[in-house]
N, C-alpha and C positions, 0 to 999 in steps of 0.2 A: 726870553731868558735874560732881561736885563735885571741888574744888581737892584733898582730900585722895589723889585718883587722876587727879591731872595733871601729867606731866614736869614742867612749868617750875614746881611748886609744892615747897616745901621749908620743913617746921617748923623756928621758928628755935631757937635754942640754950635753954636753960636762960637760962643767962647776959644773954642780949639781953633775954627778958621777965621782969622779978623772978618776980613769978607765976605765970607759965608757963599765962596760960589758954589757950594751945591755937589760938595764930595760926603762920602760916604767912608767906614772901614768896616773890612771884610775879616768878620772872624773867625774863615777857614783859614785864613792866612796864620801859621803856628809864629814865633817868635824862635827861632834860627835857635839858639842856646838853650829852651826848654825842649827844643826836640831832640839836638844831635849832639854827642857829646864831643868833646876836643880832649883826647892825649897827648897833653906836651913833654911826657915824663920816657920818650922813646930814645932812644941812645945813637940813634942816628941821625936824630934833630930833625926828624920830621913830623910831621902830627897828624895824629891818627883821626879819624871823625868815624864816630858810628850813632847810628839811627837809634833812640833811645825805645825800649817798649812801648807801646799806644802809639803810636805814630808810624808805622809801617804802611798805611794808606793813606799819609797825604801829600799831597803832591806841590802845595804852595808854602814859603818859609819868608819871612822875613826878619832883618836884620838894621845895626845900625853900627859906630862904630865903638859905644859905650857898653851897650848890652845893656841897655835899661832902660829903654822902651822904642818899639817899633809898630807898625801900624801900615795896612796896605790901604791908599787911600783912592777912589775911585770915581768915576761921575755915575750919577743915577742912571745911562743910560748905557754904560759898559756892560760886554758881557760877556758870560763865562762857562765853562762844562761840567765846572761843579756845581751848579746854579741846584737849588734847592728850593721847590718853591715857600711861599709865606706862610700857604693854607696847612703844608705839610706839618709835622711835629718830629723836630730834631731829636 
């Protein structure tokens, strides 16, 4: 059940890692601000987050601190419980 044999897992370009040591991004990983909304409009100055619809089973979110692009990046031989195999169809 490593990443290197899981649909949502995809090594990224040349280009993205100068290096190229051999990481991956995992596109179960949602992006934090497409999933959950943030209420800053609450009168006690706290902020509210709720789960936005389609997203109620997943379990993995990432973030950054611009909110314009995030990415969970991995080595091929991490692994994980959401593992999905390749042969499967998303």
């Amino acid at each position: 059940m490593r990443c290197e044999n899981c649909a949502y897992w995809k090594p990224v370009d040349k280009e993205e890692v100068a290096d190229n040591v051999g990481v991956g991004s995992c596109k179960y990983a949602v992006e934090r601000w497409v999933a959950i909304d943030a209420d800053y409009t609450t009168h006690d100055w706290k902020t509210t987050y709720t789960l936005n619809a389609g997203f109620e089973n997943n379990k993995l979110f990432v973030e950054d601190g611009s909110e314009y692009h995030a990415n969970l990046l991995t080595r091929k031989d991490f692994g994980c419980i959401e593992f999905l195999n390749k042969d499967e169809i998303l």
